[in-house]
C-alpha positions as CSV (number, residue, x, y, z in Angstrom):
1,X,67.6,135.4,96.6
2,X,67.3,132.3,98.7
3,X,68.3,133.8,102.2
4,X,66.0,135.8,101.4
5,X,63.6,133.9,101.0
6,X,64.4,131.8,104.0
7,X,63.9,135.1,106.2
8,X,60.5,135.4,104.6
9,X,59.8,132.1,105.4
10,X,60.9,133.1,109.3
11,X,58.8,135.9,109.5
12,X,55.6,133.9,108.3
13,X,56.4,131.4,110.4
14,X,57.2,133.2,113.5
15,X,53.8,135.4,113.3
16,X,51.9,132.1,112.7
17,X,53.2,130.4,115.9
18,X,52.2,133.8,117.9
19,X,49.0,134.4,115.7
20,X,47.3,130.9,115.9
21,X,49.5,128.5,118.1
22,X,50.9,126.6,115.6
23,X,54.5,126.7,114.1
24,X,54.1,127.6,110.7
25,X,55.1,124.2,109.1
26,X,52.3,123.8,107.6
27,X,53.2,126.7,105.2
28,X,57.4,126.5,105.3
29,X,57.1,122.7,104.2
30,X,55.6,123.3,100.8
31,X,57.7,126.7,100.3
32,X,61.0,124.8,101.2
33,X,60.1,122.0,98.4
34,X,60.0,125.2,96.0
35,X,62.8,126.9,96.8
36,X,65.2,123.5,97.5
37,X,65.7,122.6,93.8
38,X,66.3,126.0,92.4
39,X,69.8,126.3,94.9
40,X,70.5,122.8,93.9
41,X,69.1,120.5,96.6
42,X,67.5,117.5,95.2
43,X,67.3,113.7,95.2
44,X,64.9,111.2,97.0
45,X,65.7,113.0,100.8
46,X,64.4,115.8,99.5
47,X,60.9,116.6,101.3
48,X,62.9,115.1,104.4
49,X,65.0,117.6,104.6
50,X,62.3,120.3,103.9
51,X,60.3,119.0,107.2
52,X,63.5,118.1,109.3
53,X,64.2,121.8,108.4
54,X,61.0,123.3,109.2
55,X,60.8,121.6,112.9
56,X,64.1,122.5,113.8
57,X,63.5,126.3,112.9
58,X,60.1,126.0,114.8
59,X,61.9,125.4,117.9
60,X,63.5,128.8,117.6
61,X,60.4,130.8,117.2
62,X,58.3,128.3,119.6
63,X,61.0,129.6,122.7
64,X,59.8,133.2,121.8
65,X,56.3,133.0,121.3
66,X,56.2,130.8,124.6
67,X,57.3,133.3,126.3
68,X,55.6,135.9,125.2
69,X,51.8,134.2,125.8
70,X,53.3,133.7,129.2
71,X,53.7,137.2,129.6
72,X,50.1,137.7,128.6
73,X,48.9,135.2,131.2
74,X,47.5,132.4,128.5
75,X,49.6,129.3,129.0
76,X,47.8,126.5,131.1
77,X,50.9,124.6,132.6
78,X,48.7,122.5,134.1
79,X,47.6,120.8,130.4
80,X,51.2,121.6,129.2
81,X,52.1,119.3,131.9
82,X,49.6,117.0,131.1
83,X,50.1,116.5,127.2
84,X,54.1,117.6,126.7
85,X,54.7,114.3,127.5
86,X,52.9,112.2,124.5
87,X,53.8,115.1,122.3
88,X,57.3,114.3,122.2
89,X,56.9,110.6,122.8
90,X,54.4,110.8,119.5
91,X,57.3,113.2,117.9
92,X,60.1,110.9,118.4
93,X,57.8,107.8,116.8
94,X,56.6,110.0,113.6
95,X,60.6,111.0,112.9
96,X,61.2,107.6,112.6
97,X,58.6,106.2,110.8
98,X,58.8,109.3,108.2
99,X,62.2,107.9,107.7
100,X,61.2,105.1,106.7
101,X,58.9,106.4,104.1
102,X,59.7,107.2,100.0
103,X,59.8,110.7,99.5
104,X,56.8,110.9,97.2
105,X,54.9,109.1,99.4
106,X,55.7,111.2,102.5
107,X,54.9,114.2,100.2
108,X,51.1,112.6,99.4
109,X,50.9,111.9,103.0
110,X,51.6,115.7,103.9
111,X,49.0,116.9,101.1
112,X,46.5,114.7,102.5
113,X,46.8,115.9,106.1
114,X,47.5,119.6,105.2
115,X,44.1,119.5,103.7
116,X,42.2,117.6,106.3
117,X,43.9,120.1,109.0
118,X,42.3,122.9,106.3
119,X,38.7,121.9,106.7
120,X,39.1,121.8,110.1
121,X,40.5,124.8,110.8
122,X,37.6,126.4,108.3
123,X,34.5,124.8,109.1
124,X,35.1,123.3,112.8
125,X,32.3,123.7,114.9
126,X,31.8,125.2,118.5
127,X,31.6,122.1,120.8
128,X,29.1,121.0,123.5
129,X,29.2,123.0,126.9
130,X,29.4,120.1,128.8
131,X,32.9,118.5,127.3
132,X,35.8,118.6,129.0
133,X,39.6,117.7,128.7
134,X,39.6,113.3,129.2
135,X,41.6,111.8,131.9
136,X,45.3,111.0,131.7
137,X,45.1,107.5,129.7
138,X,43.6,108.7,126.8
139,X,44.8,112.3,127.3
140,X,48.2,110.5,126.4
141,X,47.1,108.5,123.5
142,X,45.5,111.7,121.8
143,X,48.8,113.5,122.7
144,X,51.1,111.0,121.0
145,X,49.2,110.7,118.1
146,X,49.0,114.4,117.7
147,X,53.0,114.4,118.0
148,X,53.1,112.0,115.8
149,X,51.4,113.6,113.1
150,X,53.1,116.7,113.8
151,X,56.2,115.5,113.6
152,X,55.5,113.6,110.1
153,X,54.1,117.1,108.4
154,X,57.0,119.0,109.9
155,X,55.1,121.1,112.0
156,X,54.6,122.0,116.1
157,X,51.4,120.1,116.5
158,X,49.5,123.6,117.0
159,X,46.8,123.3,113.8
160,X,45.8,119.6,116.0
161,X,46.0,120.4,119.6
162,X,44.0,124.0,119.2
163,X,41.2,122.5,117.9
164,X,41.4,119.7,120.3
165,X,41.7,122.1,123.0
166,X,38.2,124.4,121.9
167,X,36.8,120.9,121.6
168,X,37.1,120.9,125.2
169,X,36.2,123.9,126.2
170,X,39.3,125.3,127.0
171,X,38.6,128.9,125.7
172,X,40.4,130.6,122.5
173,X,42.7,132.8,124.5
174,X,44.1,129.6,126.0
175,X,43.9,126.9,123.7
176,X,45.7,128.9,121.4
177,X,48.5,129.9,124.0
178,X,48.9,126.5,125.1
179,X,49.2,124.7,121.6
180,X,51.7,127.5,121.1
181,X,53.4,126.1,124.2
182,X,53.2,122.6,123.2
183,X,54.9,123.3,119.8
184,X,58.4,123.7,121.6
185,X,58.5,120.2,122.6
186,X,57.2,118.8,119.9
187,X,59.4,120.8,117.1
188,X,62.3,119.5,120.0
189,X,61.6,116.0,119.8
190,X,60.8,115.7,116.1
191,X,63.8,117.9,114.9
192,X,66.4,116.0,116.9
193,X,64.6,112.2,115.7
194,X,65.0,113.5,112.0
195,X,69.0,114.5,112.6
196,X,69.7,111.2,114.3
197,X,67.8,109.3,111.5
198,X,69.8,111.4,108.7
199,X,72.9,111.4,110.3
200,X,74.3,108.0,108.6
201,X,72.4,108.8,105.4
202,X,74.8,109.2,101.7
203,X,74.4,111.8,99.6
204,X,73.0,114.7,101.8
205,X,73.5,118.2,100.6
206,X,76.9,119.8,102.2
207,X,75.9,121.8,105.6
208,X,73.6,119.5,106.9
209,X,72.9,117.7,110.1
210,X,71.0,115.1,109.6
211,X,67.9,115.8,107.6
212,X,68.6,119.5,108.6
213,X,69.8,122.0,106.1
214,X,71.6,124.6,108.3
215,X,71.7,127.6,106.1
216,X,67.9,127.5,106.1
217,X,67.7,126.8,109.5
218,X,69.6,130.0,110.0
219,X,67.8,132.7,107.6
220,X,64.0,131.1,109.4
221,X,65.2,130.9,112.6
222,X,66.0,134.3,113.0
223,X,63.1,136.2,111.5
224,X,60.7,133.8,113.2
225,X,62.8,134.7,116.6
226,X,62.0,138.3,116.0
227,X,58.1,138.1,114.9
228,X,56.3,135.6,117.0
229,X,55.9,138.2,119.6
230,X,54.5,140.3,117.0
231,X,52.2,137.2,116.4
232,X,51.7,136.9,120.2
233,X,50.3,140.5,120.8
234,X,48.2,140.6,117.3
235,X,46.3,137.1,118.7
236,X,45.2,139.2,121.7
237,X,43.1,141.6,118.9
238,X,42.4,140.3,115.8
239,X,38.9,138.6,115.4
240,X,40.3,134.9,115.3
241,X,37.9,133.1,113.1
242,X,38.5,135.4,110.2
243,X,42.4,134.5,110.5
244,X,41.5,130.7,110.3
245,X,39.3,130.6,107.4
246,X,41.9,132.9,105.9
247,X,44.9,130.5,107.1
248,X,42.7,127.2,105.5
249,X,42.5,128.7,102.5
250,X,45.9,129.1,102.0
251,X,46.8,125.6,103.4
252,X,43.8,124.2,101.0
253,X,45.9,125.3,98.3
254,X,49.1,124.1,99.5
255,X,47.9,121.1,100.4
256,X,47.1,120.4,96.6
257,X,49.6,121.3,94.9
258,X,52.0,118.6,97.5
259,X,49.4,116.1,96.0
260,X,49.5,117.2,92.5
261,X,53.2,118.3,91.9
């Protein structure tokens, strides 16, 4: 039953990083901490190795869904080029610093966000015509604190950098194909900082690297491998701001129950 609900878990996530241009963390963290401690995983790692889990399956369906905006024209490698770089700074510095923190309060922390990230994707308003991407100085700070976030929640940075990217009147086709983009990176960066910080840690479930369960990592990564095209094409059709409010809703309710459980 759990495989299966790891492939599940891919398939969501892999149409989520196609459909919106994020990675789906948002969604697999909270799922993970249900389905953990019904196969036995427990103790005070425990949400670690959800998100450690979640970022590095993300990289697998990032690779695809990449590709497949390419194919549809959407990526601006000139702002991939320009923000990539603080992403995975930002995701290297959030892995560590999640290490550092008690599982319960790393959950709160994840809540907390999850719902901020909610309202924003819900009730986010169109920005002025006249803004514009900042220059390179604090184009780097927003970037590393984005990664750092991301990398904290478990997720590719996609539910930050979108908005940030219809902020500035990059428009929807391309803000979303771009934060998709970014997520490889980030998931990169964040997933290998949460192995290397696990990799000396006692008591770790068997099959795991680092903060990484690997049998999870397997059933995700393939389903999300397989869907995020799907995602990819169905973001070039369906009426976008009907997805997000739907998406909030569902991460409003997530978001809770990390605070309250």
């Amino acid at each position: 039953m759990e495989y299966l609900l790891f492939a599940i878990l891919g398939i969501v996530g892999g149409v989520a990083a196609g459909l919106l241009g994020i990675g789906g963390g948002l969604i697999m963290v909270p799922v993970l901490l249900m389905i953990f401690p019904t196969i036995g995983i427990s103790g005070p790692h425990l949400v670690h190795i959800a998100i450690g889990t979640s970022l590095a399956a993300i990289v697998f369906a990032s690779i695809t869904s990449v590709y497949s905006h390419h194919r549809h024209g959407g990526v601006l490698w000139d702002v991939f080029a320009r923000f990539a770089p603080g992403m995975a700074l930002g995701a290297i510095l959030g892995s560590t610093v999640a290490h550092y923190l008690p599982g319960n309060v790393l959950k709160i922390v994840f809540g907390v966000l999850e719902i901020a990230v909610a309202l924003q994707m819900a009730f986010g308003k169109t920005p002025p015509a006249s803004r514009q991407l900042p220059g390179i100085v604090p184009l780097t700070g927003v970037s590393s604190t984005f990664g750092a976030i991301a990398s904290i929640m478990g997720m590719g940075g996609g539910a930050m950098t979108t908005p940030f990217f219809l902020y500035c009147n990059v428009t929807a086709r391309n803000a979303i194909a771009t934060s998709a983009s970014l997520t490889l990176p980030t998931a990169f960066f964040g997933a290998a900082g949460y192995i290397v910080s696990g990799w000396t840690i006692a008591g770790l479930p068997e099959m795991t690297a680092g903060y990484v369960y690997l049998p999870a990592l397997a059933g995700i990564a393939v389903f999300s491998v397989l869907f995020a095209p799907i995602g990819a094409k169905l973001a070039q059709i369906l009426p976008a701001l009907m997805l997000k409010r739907i998406f909030a809703f569902v991460l409003m309710g997530l978001g809770i129950h990390m605070i309250l459980s």
